[in-house]
DRENSE-354351 format. One record per residue: residue in three letters; z, x, y of N, C-alpha, C in turn. Coordinates in Angstrom, 3 decimals, padded with zeros to 6 digits, always signed. Atoms other than C-alpha are relative to their C-alpha. Layout:
# DRENSE-354351
+------+----------+----------+----------+----------+----------+----------+----------+----------+----------+
: rest :     n_up :   n_east :  n_north :    ca_up :  ca_east : ca_north :     c_up :   c_east :  c_north :
+------+----------+----------+----------+----------+----------+----------+----------+----------+----------+
:  ALA :        Z :        X :        Y :        Z :        X :        Y :        Z :        X :        Y :
...
+------+----------+----------+----------+----------+----------+----------+----------+----------+----------+
This chain:
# DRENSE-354351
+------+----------+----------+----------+----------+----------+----------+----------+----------+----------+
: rest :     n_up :   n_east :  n_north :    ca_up :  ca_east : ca_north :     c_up :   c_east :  c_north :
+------+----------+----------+----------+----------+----------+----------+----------+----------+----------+
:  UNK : +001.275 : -000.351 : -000.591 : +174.454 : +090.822 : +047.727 : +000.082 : +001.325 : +000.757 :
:  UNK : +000.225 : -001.432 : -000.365 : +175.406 : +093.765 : +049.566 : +000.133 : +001.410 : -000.657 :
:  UNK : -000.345 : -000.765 : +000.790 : +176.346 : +095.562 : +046.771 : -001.790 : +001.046 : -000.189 :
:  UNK : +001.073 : -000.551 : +000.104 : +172.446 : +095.419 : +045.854 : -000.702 : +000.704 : +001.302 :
:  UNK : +000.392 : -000.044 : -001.071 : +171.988 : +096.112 : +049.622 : +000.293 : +001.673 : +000.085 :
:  UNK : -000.599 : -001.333 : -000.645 : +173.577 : +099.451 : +049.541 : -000.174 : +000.632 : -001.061 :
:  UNK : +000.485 : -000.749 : +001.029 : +172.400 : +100.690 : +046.153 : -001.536 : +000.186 : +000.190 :
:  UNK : +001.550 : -000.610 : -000.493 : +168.626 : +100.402 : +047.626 : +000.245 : +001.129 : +001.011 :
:  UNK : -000.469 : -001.190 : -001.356 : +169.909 : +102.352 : +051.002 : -000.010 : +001.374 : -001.105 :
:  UNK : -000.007 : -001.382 : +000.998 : +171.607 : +105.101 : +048.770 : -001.182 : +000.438 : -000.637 :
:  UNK : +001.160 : -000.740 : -000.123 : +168.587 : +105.646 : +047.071 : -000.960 : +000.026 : +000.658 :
:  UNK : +001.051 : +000.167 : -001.108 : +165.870 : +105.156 : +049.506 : +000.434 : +001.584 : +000.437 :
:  UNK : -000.609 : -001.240 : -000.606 : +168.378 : +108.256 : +051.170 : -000.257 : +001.149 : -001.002 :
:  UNK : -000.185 : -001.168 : +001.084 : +168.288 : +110.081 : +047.868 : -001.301 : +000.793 : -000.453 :
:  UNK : +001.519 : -000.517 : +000.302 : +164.846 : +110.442 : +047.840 : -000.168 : +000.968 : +001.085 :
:  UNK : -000.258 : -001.075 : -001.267 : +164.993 : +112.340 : +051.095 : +000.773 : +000.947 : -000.449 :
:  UNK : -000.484 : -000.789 : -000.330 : +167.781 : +114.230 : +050.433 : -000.007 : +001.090 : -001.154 :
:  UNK : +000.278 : -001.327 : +001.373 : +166.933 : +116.096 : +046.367 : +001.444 : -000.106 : -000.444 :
:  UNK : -001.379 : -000.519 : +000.832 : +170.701 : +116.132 : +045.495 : +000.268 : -001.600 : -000.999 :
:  UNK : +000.312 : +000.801 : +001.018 : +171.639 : +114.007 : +042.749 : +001.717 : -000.915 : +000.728 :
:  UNK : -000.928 : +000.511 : -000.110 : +175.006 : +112.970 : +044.700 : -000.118 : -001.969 : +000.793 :
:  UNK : -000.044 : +001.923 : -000.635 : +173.702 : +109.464 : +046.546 : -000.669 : -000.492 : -000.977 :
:  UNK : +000.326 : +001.084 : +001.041 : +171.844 : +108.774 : +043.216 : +001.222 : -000.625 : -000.906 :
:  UNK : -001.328 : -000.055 : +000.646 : +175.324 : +108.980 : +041.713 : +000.610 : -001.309 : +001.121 :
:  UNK : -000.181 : +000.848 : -000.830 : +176.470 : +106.529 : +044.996 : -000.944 : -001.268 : -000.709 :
:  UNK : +000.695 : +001.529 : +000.031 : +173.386 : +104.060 : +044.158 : +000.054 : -000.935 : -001.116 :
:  UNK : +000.009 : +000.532 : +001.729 : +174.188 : +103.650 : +040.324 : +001.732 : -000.530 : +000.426 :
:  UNK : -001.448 : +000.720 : -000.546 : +178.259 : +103.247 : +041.774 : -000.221 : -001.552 : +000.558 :
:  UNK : +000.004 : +001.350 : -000.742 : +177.045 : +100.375 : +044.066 : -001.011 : -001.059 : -001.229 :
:  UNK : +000.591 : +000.983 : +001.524 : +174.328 : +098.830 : +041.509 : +001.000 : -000.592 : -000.953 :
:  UNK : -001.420 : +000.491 : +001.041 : +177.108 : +098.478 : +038.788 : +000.889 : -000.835 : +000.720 :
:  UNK : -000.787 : +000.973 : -000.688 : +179.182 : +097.232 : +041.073 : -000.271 : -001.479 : +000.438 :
:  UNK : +000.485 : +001.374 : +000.037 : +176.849 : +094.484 : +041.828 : -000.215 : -000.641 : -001.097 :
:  UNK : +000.078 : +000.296 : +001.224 : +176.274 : +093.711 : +038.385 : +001.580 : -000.481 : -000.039 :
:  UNK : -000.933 : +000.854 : +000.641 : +179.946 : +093.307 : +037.889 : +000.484 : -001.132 : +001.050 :
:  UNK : -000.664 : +001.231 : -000.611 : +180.569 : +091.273 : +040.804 : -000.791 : -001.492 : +000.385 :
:  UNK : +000.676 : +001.093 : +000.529 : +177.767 : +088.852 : +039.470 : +000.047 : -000.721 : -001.139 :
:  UNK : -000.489 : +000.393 : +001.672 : +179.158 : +088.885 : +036.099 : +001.408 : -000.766 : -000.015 :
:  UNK : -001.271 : -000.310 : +000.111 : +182.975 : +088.558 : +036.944 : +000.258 : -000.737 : +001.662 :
:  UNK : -000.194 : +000.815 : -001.152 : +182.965 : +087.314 : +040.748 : +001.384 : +000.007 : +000.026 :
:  UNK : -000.919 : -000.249 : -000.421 : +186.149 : +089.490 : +041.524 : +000.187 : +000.118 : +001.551 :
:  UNK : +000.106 : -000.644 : -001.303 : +187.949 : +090.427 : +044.798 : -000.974 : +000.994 : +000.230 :
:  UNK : +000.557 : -001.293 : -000.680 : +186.582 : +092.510 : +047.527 : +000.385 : +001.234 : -000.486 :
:  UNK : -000.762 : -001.088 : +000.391 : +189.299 : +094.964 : +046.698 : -000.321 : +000.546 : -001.194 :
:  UNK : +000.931 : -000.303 : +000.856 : +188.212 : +094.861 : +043.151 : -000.683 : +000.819 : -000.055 :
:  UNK : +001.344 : -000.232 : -000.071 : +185.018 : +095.247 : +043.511 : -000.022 : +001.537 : +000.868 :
:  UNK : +000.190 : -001.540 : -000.358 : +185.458 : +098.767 : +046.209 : +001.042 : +000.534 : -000.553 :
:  UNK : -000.781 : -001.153 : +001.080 : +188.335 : +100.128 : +043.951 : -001.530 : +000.232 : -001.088 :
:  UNK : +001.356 : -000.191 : +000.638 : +185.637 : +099.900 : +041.149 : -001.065 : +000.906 : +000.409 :
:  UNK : +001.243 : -000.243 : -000.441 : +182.600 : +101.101 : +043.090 : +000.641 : +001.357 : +000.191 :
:  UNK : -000.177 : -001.021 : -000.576 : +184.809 : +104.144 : +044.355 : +000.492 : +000.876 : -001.602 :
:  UNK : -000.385 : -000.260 : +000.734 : +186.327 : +104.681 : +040.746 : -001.682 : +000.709 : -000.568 :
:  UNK : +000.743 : -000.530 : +000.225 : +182.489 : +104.950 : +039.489 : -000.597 : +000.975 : +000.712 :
:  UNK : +000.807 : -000.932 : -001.085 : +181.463 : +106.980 : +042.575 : +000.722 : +001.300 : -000.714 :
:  UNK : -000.543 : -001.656 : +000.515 : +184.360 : +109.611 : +041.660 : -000.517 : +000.498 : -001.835 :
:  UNK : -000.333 : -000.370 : +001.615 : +184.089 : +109.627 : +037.720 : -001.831 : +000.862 : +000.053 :
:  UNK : +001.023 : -000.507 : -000.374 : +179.957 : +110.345 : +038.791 : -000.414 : +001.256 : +001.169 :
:  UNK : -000.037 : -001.255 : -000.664 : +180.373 : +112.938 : +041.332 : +000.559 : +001.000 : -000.969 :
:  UNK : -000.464 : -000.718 : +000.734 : +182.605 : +114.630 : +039.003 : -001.223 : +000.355 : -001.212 :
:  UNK : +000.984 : -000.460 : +000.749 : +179.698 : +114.659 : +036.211 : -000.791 : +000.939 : +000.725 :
:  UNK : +000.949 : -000.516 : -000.468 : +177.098 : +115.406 : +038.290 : +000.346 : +001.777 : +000.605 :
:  UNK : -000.630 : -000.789 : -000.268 : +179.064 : +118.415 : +039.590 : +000.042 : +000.970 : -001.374 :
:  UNK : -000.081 : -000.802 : +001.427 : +179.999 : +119.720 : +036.232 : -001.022 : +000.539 : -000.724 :
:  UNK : +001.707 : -000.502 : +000.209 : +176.080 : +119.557 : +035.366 : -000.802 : +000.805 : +000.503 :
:  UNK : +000.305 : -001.127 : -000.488 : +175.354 : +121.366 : +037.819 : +000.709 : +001.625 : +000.071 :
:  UNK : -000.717 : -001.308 : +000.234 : +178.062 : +124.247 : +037.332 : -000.416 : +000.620 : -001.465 :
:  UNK : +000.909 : -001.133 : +001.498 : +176.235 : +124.901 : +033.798 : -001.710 : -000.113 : -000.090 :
:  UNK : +001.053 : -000.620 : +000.013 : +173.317 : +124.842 : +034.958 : -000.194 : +001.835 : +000.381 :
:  UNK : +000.490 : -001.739 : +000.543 : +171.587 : +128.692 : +034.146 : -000.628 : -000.177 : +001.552 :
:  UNK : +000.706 : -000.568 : -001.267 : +170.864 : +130.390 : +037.628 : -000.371 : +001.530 : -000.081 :
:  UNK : +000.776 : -000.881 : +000.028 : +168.225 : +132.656 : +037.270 : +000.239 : +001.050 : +000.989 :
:  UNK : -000.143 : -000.383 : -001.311 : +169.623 : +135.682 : +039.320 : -001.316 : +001.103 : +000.037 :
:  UNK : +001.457 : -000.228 : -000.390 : +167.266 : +137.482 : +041.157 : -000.291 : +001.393 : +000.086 :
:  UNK : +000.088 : -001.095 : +000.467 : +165.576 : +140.577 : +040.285 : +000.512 : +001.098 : +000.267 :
:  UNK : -000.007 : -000.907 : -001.003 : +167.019 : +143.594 : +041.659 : -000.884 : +001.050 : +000.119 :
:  UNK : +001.630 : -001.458 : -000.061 : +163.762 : +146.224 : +040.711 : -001.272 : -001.420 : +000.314 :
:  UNK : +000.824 : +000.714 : +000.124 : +161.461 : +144.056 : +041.895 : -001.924 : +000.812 : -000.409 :
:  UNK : +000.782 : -000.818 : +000.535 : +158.693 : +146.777 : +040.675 : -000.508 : -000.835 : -001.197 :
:  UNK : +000.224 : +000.872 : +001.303 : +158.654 : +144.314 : +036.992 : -000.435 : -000.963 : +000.497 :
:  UNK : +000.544 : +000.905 : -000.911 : +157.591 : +141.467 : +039.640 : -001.330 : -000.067 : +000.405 :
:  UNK : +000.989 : -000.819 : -000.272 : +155.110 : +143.092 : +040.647 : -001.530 : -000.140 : -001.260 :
:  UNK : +001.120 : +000.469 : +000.649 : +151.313 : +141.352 : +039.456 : -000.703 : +001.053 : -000.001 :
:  UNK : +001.341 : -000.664 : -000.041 : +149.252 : +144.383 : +040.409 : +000.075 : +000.904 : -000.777 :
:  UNK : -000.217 : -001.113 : +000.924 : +150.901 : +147.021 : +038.298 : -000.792 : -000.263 : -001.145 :
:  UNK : +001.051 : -000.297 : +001.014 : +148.161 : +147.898 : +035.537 : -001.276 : -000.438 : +000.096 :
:  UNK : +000.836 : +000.021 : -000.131 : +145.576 : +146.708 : +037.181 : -000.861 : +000.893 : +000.512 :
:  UNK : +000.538 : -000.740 : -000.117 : +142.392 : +148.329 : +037.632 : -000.485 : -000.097 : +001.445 :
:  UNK : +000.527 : -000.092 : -000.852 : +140.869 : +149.540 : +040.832 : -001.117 : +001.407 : -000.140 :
:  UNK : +001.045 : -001.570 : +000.598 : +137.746 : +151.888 : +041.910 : -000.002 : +000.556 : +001.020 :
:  UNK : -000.464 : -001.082 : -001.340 : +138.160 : +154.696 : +044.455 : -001.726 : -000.306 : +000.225 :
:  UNK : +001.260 : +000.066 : -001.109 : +135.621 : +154.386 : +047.059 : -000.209 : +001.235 : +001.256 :
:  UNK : +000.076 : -001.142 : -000.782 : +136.455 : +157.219 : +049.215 : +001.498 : +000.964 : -000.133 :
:  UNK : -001.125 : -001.516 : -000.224 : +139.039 : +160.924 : +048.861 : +000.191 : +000.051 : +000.996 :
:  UNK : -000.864 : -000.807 : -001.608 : +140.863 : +161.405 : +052.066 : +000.300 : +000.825 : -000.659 :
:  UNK : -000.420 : -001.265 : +000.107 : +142.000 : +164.136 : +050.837 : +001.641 : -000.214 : -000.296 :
:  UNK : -001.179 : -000.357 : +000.633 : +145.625 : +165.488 : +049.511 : +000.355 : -001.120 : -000.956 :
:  UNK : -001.062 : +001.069 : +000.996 : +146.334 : +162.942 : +046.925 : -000.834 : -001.511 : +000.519 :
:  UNK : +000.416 : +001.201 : -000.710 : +144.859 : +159.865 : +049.554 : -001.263 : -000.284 : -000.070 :
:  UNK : +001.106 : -000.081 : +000.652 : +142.345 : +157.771 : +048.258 : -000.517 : -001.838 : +000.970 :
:  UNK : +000.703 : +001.617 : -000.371 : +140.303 : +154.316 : +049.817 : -000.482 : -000.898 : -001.619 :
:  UNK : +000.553 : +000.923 : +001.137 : +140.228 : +151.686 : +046.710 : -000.561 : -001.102 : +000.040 :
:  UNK : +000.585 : +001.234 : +000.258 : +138.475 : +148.629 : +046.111 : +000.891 : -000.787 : -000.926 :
:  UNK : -000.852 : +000.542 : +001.577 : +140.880 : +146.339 : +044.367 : +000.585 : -002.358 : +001.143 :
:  UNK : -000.384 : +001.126 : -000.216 : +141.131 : +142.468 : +044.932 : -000.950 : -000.290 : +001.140 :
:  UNK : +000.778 : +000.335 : -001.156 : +137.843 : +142.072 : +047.276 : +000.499 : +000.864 : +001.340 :
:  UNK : -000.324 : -000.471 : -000.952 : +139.222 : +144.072 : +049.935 : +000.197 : +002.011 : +000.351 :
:  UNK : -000.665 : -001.162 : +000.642 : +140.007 : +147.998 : +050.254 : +001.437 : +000.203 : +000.585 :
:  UNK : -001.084 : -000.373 : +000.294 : +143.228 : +149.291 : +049.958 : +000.569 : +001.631 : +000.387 :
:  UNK : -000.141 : -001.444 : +000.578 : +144.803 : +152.735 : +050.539 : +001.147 : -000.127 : -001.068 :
:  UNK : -000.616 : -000.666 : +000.725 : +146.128 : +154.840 : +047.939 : +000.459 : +001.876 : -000.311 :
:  UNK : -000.436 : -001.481 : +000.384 : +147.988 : +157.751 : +046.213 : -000.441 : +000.631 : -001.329 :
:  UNK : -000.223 : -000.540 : +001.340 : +147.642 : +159.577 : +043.229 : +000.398 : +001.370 : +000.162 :
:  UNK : -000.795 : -001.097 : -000.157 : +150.026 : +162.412 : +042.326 : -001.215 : +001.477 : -000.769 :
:  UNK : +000.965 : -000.841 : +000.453 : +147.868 : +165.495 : +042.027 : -001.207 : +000.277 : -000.760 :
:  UNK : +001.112 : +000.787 : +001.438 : +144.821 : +164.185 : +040.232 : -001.157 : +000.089 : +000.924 :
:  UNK : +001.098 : +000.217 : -000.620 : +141.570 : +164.630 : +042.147 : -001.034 : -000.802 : -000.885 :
:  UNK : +000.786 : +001.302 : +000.952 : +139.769 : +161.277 : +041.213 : -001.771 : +000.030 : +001.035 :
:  UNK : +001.458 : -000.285 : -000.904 : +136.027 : +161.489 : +042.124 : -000.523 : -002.151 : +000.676 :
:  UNK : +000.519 : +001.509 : -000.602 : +134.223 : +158.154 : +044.139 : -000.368 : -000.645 : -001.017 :
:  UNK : +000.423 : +001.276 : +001.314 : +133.030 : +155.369 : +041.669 : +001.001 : +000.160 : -001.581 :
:  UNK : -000.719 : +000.137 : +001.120 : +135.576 : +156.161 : +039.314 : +001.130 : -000.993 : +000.042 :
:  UNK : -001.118 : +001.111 : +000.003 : +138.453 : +153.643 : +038.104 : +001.360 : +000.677 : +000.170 :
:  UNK : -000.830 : -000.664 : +000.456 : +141.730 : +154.395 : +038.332 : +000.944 : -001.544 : -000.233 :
:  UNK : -001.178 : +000.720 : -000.064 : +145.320 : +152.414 : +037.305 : +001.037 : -000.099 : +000.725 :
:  UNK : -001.192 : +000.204 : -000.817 : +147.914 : +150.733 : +039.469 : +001.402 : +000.203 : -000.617 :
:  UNK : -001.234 : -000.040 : +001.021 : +151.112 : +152.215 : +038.419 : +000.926 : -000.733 : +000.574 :
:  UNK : -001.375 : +000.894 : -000.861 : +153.491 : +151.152 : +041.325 : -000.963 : -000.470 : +002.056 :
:  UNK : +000.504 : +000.097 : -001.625 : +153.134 : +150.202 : +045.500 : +001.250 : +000.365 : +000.777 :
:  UNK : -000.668 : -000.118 : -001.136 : +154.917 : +151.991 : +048.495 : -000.434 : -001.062 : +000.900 :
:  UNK : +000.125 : +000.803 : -000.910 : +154.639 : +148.857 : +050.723 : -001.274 : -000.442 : -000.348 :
:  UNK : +001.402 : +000.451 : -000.068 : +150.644 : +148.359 : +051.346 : -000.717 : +001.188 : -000.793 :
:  UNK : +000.713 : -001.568 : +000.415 : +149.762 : +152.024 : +049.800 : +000.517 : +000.016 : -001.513 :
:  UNK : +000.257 : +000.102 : +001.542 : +149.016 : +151.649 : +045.916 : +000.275 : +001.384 : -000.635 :
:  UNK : +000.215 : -001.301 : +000.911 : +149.725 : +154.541 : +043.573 : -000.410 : -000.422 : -001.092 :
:  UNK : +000.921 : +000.175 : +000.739 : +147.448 : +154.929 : +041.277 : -000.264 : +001.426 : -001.287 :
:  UNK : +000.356 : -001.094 : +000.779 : +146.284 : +157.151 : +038.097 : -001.076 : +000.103 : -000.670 :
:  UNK : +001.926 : +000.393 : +000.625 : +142.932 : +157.658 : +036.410 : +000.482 : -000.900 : -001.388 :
:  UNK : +000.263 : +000.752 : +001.055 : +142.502 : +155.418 : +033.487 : +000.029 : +001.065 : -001.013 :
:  UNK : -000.124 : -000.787 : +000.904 : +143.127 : +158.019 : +030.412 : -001.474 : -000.773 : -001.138 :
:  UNK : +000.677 : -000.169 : +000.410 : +139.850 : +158.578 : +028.629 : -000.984 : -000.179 : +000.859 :
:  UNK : +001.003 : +000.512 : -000.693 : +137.494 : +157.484 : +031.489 : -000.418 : +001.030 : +001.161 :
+------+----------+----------+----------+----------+----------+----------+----------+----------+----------+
């Protein structure tokens, strides 16, 4: 009986904790109750056993996780980046290059590299310095 007593615990815990190592514990103790309902060995038995399945299951679970594929993480995060090619529409020239856009309900500043873009026109998001969009006219428009 405590076998089943301590294979609910373990998982009950495993649900809390995401790692797959006390589900690996709750399937050790489960089995273990199973065999010591089937077989009605020693104590000793019965936690050699339970510790034999604990290790032979840590060891899987371990190994499963060392081939699992870890996605490493971008280093240009520029390709990340949702806004690149989207369109926006200049709303006001500051002047040298600096432009007020409309883009995502809100405005925005921006750049564009030597391009005097007039008001109501569109232009394209090529990249972003921080909060400040660079931008280029839309080719043909």
């Amino acid at each position: 009986m405590i076998w089943w007593i301590l294979a609910i615990v373990a998982f009950v815990l495993e649900l809390f904790s995401g790692t797959f190592y006390l589900l690996v514990l709750s399937l050790a103790f489960l089995l273990t109750g199973v065999f010591n309902v089937l077989f009605s060995p020693s104590e000793a038995i019965n936690i050699t056993l339970c510790a034999i399945l604990a290790i032979i299951g840590i060891f899987i679970v371990a190994a499963l996780q060392r081939r699992k594929k870890v996605i490493p993480e971008s280093q240009n995060t520029q390709y990340d980046d949702l806004d690149l090619g989207q369109t926006v529409q200049i709303v006001q020239n500051d002047g040298n290059g600096s432009y007020r856009v409309q883009y995502r309900g809100t405005i925005w500043k921006a750049q564009a590299q030597s391009v005097d873009l007039a008001n109501q026109t569109h232009a394209t998001i090529v990249s972003r310095n921080g909060n400040i969009l660079n931008i280029q006219p839309i080719e043909g428009a």
